[in-house]
PDB file of N, CA, C and O in Angstrom:
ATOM      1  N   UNK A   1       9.288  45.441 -20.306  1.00  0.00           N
ATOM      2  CA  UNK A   1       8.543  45.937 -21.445  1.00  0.00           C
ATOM      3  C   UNK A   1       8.621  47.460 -21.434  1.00  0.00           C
ATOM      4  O   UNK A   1       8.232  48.001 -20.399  1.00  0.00           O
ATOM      5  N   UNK A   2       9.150  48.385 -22.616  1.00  0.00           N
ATOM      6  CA  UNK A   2       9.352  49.623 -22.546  1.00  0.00           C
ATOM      7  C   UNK A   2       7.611  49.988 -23.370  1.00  0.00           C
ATOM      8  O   UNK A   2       6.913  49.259 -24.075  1.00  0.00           O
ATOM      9  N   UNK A   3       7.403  51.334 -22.912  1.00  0.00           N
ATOM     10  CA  UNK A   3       6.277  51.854 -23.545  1.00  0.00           C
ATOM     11  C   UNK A   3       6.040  51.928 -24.769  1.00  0.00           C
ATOM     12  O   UNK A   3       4.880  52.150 -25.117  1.00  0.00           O
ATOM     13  N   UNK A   4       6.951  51.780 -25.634  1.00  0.00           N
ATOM     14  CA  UNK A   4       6.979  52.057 -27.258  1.00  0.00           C
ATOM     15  C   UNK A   4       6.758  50.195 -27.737  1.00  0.00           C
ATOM     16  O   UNK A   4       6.072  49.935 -28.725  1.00  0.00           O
ATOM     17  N   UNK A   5       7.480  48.941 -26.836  1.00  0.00           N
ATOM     18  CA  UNK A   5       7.023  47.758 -27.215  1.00  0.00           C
ATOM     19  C   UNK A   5       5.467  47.483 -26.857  1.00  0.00           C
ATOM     20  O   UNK A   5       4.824  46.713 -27.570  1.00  0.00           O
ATOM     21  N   UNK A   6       4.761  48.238 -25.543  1.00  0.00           N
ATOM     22  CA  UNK A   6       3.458  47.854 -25.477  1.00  0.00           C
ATOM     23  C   UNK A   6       2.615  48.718 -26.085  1.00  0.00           C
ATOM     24  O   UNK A   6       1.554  48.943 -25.504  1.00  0.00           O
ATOM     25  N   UNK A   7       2.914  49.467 -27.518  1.00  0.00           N
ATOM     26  CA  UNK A   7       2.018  50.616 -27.846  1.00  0.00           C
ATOM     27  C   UNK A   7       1.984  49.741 -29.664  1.00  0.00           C
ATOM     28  O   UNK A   7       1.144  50.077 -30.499  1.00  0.00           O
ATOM     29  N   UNK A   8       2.883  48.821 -29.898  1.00  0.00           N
ATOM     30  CA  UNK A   8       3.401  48.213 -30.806  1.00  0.00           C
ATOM     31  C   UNK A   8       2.954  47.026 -30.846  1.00  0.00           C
ATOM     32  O   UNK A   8       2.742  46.375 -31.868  1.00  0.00           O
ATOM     33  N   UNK A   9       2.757  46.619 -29.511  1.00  0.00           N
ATOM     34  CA  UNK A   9       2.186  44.803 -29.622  1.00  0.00           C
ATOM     35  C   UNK A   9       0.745  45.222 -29.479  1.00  0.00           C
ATOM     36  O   UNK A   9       0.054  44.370 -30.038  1.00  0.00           O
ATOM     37  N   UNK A  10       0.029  46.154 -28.976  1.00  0.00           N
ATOM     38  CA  UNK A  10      -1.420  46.048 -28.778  1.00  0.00           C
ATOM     39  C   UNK A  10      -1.940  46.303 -30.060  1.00  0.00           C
ATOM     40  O   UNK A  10      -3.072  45.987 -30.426  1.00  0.00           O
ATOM     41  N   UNK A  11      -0.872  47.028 -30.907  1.00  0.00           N
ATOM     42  CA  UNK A  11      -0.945  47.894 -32.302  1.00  0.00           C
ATOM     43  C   UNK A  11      -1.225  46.469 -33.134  1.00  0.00           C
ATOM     44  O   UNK A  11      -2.065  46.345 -34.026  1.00  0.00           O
ATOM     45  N   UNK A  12      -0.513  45.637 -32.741  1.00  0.00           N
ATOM     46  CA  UNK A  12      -0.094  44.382 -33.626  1.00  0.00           C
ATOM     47  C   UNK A  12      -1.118  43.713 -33.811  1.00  0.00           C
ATOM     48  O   UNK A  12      -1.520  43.259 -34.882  1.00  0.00           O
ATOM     49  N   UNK A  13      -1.917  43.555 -32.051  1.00  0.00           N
ATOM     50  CA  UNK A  13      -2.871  42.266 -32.267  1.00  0.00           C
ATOM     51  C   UNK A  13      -4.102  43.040 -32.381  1.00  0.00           C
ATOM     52  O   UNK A  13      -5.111  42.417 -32.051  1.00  0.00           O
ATOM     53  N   UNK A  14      -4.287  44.358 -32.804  1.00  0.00           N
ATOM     54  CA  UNK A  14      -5.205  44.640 -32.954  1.00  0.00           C
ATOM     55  C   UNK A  14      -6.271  45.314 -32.155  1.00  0.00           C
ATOM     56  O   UNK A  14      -7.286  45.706 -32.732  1.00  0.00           O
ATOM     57  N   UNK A  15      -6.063  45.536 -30.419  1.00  0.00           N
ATOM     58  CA  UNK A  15      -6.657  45.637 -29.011  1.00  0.00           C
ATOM     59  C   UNK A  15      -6.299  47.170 -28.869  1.00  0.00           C
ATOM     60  O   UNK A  15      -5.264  47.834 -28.928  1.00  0.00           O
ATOM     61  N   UNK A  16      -7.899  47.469 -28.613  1.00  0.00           N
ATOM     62  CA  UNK A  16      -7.977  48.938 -27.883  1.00  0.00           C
ATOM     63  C   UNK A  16      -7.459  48.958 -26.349  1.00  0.00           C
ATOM     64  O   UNK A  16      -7.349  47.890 -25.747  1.00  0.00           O
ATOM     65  N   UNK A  17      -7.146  50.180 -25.729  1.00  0.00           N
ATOM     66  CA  UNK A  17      -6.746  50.381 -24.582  1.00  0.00           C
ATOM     67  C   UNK A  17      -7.574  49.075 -23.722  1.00  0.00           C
ATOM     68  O   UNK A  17      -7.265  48.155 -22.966  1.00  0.00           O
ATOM     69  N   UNK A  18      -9.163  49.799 -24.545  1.00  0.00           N
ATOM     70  CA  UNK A  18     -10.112  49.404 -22.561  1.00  0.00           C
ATOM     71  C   UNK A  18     -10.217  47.850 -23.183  1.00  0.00           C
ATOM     72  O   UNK A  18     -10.599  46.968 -22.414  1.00  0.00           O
ATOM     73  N   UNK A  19      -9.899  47.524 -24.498  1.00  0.00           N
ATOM     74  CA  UNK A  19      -9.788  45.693 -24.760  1.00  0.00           C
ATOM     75  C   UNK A  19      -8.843  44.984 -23.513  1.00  0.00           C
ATOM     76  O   UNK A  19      -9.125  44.124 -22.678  1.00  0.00           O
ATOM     77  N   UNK A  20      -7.509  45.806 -23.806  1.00  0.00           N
ATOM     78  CA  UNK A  20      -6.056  45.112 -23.656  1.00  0.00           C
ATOM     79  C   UNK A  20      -6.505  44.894 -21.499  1.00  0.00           C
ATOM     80  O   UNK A  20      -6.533  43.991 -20.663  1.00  0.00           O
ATOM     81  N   UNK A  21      -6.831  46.859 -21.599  1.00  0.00           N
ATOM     82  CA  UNK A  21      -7.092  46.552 -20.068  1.00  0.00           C
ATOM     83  C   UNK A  21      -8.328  45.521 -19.559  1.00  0.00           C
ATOM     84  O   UNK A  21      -8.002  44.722 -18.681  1.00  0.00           O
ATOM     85  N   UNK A  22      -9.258  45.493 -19.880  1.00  0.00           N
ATOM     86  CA  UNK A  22      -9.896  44.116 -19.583  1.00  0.00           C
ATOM     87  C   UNK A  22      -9.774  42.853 -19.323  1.00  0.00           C
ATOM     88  O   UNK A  22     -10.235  42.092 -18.474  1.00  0.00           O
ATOM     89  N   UNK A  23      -8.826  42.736 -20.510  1.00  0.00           N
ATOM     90  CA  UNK A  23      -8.308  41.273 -20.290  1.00  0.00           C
ATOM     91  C   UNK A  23      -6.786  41.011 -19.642  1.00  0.00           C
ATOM     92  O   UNK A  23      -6.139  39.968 -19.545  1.00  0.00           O
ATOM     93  N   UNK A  24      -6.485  42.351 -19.247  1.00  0.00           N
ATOM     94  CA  UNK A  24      -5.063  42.335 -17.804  1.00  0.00           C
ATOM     95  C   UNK A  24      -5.887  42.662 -16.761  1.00  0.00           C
ATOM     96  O   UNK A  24      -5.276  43.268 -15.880  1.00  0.00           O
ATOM     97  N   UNK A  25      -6.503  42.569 -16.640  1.00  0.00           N
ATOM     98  CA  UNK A  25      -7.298  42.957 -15.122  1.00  0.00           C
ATOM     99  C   UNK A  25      -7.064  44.297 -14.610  1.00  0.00           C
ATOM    100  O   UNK A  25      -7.089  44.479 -13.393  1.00  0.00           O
ATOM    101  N   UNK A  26      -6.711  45.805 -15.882  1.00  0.00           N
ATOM    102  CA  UNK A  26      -6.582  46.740 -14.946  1.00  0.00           C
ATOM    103  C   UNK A  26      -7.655  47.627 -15.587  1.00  0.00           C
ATOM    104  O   UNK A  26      -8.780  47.312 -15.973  1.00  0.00           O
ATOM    105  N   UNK A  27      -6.920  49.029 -15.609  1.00  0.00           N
ATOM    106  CA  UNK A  27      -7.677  50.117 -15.765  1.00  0.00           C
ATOM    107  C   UNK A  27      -7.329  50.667 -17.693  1.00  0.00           C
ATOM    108  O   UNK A  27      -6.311  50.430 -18.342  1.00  0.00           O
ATOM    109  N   UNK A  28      -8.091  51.127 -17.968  1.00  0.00           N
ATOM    110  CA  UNK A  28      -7.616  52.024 -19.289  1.00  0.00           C
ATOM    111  C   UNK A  28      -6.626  52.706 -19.201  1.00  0.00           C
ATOM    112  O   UNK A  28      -5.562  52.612 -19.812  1.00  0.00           O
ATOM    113  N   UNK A  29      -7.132  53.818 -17.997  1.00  0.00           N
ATOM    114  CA  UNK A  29      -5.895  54.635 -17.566  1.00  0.00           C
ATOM    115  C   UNK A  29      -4.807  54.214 -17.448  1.00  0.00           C
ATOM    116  O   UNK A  29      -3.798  54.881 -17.677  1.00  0.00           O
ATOM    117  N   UNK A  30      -4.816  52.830 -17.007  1.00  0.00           N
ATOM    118  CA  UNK A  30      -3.331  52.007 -16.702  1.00  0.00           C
ATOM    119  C   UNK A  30      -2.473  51.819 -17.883  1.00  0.00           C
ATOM    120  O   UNK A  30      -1.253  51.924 -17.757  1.00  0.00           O
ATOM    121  N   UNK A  31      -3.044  51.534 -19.091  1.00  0.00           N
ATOM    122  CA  UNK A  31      -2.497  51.204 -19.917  1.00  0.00           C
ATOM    123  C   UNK A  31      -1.904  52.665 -20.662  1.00  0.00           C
ATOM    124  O   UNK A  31      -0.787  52.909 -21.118  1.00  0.00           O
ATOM    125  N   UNK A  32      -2.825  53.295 -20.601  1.00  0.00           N
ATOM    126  CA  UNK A  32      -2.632  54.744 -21.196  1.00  0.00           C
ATOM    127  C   UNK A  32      -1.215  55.706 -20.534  1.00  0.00           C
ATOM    128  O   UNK A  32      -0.351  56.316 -21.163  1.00  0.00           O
ATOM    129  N   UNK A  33      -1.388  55.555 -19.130  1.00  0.00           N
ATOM    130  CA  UNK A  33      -0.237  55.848 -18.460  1.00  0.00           C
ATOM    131  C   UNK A  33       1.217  55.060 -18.644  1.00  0.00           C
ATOM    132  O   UNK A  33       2.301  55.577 -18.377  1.00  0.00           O
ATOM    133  N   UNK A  34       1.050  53.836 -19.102  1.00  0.00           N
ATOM    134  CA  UNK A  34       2.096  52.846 -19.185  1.00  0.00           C
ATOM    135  C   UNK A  34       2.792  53.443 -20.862  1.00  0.00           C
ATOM    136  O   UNK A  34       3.909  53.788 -21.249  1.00  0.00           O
ATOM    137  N   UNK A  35       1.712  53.343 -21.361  1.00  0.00           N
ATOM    138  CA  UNK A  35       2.150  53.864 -22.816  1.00  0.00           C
ATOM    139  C   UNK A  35       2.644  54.857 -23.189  1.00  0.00           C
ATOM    140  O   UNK A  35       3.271  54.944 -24.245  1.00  0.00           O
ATOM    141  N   UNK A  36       2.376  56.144 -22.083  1.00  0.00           N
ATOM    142  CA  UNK A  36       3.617  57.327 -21.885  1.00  0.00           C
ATOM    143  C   UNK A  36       4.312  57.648 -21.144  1.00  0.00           C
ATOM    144  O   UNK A  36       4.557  58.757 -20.669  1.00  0.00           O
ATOM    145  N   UNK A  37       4.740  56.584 -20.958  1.00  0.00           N
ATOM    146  CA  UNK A  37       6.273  56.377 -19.788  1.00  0.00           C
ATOM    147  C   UNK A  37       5.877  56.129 -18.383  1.00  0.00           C
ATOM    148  O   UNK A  37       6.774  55.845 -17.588  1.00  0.00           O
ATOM    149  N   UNK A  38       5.016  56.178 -18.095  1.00  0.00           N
ATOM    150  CA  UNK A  38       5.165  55.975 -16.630  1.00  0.00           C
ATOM    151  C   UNK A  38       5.356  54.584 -16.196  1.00  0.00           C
ATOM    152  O   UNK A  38       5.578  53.601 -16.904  1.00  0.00           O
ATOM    153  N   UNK A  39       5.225  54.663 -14.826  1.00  0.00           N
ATOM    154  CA  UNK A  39       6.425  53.638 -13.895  1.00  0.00           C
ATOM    155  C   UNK A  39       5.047  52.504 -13.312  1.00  0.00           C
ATOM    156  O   UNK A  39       4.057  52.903 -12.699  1.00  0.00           O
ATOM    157  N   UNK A  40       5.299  51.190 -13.662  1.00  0.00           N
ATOM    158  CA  UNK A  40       3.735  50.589 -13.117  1.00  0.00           C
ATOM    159  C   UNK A  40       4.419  49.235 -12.325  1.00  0.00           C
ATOM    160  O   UNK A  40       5.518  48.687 -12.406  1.00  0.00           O
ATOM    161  N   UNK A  41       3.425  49.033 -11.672  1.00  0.00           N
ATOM    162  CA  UNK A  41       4.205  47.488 -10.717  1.00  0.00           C
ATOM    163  C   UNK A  41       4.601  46.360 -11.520  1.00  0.00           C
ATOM    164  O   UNK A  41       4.099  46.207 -12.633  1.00  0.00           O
ATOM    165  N   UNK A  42       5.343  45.662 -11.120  1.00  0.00           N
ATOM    166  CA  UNK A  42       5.385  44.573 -11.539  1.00  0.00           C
ATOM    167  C   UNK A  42       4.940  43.686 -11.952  1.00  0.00           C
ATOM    168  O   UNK A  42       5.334  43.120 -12.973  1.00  0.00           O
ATOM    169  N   UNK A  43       3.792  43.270 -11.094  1.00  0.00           N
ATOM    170  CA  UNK A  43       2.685  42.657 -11.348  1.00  0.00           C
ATOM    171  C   UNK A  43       1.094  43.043 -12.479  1.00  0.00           C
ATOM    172  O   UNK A  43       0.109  42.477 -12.954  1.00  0.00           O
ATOM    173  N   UNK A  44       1.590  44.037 -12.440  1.00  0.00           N
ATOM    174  CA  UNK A  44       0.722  45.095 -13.403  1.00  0.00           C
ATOM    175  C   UNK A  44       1.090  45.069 -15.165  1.00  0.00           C
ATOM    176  O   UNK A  44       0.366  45.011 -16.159  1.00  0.00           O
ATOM    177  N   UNK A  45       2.402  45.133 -14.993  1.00  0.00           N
ATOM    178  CA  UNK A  45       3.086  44.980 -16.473  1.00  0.00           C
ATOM    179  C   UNK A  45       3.182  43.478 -16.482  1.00  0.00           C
ATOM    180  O   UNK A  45       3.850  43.040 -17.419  1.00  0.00           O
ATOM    181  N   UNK A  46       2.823  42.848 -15.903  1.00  0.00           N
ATOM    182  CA  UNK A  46       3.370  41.104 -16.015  1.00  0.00           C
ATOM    183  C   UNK A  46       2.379  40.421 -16.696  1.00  0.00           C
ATOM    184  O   UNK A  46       2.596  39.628 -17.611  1.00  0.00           O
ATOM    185  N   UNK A  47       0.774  40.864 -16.049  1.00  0.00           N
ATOM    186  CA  UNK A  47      -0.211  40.437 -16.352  1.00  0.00           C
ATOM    187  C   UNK A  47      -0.590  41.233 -17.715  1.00  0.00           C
ATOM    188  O   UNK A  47      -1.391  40.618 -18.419  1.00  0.00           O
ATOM    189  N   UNK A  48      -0.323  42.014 -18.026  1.00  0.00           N
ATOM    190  CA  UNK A  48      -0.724  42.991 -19.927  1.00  0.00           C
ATOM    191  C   UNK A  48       0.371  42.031 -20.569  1.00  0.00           C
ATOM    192  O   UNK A  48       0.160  41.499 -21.658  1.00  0.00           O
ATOM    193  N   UNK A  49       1.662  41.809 -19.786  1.00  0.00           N
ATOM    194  CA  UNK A  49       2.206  41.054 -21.105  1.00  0.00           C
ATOM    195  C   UNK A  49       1.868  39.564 -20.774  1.00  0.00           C
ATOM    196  O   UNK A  49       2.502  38.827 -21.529  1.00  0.00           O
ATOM    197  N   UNK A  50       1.229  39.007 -20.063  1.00  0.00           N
ATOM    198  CA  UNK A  50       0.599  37.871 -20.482  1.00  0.00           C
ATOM    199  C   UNK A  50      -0.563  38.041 -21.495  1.00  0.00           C
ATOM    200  O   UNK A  50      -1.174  37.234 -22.196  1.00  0.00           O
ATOM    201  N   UNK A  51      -0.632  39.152 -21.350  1.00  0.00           N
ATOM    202  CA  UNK A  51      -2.695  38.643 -22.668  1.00  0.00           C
ATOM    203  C   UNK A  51      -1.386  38.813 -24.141  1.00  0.00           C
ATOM    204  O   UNK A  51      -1.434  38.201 -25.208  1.00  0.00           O
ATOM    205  N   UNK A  52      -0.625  39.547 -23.826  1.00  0.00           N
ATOM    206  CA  UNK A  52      -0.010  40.285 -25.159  1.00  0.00           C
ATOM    207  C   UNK A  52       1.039  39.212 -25.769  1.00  0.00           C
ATOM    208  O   UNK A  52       1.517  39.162 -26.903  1.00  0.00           O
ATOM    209  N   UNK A  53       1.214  38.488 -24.805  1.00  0.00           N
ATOM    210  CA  UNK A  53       2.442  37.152 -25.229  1.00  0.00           C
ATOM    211  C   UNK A  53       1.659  36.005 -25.989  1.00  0.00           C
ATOM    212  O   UNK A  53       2.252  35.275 -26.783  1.00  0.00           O
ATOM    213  N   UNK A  54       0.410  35.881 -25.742  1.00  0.00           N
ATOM    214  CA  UNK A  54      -0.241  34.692 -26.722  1.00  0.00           C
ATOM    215  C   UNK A  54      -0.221  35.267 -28.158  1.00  0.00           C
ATOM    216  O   UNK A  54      -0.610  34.308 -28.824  1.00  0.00           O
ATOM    217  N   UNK A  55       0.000  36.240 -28.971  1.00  0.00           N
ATOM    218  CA  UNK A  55       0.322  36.692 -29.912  1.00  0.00           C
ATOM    219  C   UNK A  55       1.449  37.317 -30.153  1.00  0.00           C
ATOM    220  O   UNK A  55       1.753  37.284 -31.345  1.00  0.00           O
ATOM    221  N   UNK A  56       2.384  38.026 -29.286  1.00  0.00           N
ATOM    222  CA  UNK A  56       3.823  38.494 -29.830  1.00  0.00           C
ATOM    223  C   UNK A  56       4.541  37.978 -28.889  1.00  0.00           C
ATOM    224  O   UNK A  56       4.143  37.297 -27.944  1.00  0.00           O
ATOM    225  N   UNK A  57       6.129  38.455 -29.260  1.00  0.00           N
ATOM    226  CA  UNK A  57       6.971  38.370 -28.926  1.00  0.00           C
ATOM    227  C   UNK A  57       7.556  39.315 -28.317  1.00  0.00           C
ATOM    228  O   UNK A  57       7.795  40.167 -29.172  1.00  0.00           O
ATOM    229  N   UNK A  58       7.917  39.647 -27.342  1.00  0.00           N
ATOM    230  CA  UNK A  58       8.623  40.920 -27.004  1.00  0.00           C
ATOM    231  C   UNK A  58      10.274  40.909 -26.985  1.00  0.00           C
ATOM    232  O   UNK A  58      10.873  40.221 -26.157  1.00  0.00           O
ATOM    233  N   UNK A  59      10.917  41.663 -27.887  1.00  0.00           N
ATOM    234  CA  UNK A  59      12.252  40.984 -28.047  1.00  0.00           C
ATOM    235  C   UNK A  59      13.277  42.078 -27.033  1.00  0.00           C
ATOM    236  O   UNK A  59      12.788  43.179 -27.285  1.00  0.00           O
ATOM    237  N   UNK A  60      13.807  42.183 -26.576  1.00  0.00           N
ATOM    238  CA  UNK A  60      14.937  42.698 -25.791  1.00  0.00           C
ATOM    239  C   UNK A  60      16.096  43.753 -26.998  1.00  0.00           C
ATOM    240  O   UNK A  60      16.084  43.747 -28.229  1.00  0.00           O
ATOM    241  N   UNK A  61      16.887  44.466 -26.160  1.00  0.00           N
ATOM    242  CA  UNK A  61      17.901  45.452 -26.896  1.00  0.00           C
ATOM    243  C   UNK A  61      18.713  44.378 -27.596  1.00  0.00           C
ATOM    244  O   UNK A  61      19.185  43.541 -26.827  1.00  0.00           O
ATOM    245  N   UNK A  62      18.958  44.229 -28.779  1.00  0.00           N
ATOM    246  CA  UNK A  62      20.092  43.922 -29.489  1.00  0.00           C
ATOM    247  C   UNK A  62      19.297  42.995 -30.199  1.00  0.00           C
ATOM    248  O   UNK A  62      19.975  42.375 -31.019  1.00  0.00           O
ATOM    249  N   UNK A  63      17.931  42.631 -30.179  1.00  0.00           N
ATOM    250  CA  UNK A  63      17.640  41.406 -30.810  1.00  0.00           C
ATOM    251  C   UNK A  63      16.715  41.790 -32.097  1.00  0.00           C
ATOM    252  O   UNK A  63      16.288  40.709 -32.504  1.00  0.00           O
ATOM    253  N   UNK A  64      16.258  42.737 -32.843  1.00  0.00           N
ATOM    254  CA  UNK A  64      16.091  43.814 -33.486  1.00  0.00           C
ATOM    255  C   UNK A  64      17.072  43.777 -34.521  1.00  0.00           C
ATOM    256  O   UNK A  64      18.221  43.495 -34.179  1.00  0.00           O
ATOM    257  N   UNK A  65      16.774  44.066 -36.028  1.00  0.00           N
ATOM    258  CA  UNK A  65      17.685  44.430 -36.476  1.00  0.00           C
ATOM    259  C   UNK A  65      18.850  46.226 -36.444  1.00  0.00           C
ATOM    260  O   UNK A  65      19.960  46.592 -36.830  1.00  0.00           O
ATOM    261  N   UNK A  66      17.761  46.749 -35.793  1.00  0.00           N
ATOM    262  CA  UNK A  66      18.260  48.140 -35.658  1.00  0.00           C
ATOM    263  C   UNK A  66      18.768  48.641 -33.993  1.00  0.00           C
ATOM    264  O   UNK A  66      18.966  49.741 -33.477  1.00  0.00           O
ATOM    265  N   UNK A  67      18.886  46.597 -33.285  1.00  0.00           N
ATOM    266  CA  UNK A  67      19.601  46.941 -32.049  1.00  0.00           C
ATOM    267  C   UNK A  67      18.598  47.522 -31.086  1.00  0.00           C
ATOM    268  O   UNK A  67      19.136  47.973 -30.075  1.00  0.00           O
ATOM    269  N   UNK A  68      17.831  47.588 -31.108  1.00  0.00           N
ATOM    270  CA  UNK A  68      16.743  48.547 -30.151  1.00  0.00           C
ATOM    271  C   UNK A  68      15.527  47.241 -29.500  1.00  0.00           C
ATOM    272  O   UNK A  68      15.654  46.017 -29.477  1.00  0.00           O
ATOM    273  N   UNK A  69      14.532  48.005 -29.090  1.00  0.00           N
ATOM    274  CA  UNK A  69      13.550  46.611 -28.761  1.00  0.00           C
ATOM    275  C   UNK A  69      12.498  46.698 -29.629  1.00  0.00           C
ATOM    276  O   UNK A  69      12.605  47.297 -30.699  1.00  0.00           O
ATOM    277  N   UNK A  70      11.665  46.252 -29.336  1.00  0.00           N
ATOM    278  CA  UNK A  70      10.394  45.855 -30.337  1.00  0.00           C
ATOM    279  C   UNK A  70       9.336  44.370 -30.241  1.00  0.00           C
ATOM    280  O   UNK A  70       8.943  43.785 -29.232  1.00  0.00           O
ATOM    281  N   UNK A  71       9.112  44.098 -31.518  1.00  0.00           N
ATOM    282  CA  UNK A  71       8.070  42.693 -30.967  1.00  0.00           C
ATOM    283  C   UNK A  71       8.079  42.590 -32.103  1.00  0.00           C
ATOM    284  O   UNK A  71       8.330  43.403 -32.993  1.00  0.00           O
ATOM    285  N   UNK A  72       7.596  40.820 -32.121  1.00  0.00           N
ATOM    286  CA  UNK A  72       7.276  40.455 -33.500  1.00  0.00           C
ATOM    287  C   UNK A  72       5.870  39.740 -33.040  1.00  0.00           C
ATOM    288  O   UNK A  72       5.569  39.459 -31.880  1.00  0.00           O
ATOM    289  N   UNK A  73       5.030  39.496 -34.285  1.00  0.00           N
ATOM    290  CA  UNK A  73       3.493  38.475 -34.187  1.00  0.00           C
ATOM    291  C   UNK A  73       4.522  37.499 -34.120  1.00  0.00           C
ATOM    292  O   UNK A  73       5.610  37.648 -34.676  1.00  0.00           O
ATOM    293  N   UNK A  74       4.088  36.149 -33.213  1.00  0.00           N
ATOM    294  CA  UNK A  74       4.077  35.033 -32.962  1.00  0.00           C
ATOM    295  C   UNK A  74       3.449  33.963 -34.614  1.00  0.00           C
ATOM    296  O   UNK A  74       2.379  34.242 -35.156  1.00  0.00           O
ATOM    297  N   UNK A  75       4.377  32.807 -35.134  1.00  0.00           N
ATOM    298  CA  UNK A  75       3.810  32.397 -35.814  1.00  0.00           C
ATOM    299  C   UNK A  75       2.719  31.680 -36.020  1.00  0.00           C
ATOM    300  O   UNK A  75       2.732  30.548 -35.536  1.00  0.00           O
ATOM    301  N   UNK A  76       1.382  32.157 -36.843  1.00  0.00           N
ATOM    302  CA  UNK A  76      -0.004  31.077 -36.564  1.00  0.00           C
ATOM    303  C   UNK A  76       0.140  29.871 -37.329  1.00  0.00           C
ATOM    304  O   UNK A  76      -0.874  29.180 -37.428  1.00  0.00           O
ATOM    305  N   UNK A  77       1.451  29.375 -38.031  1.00  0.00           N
ATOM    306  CA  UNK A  77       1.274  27.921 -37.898  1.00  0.00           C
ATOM    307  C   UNK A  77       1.899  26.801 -36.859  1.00  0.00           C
ATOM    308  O   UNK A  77       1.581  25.616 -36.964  1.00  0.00           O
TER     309      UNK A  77
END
């Protein structure tokens, strides 16, 4: 997950920092730091994109129409 897809999916579903961090089990700061590039564990980014995967998608380089990454909302039917 690059910083610009988790600044985009939290954007998406609607979740403030200290929301998103609550329900990943970390810090605000964590998320805040993640969101301007910095470098976070594995386990750290695994668990934000679990709360963030029951509503998007996180799509990979090339899967985008403009080739880059991004996310889409998940469909609610």
């Amino acid at each position: 997950m690059k910083s610009i897809q988790l600044k985009m999916a939290r954007a998406a579903v609607g979740l403030g920092v200290r929301e998103l961090a609550a329900a990943a089990g970390v810090t605000a700061n964590t998320i805040t730091r993640i969101e301007n590039g910095a470098d976070a564990k594995q386990s750290t980014l695994d668990a934000i994109r679990a709360v963030l995967e029951k509503d998007v998608i996180f799509l990979s380089d090339g899967e985008t129409t403009t080739g880059g990454v991004g996310v889409r909302l998940r469909s609610l039917t």
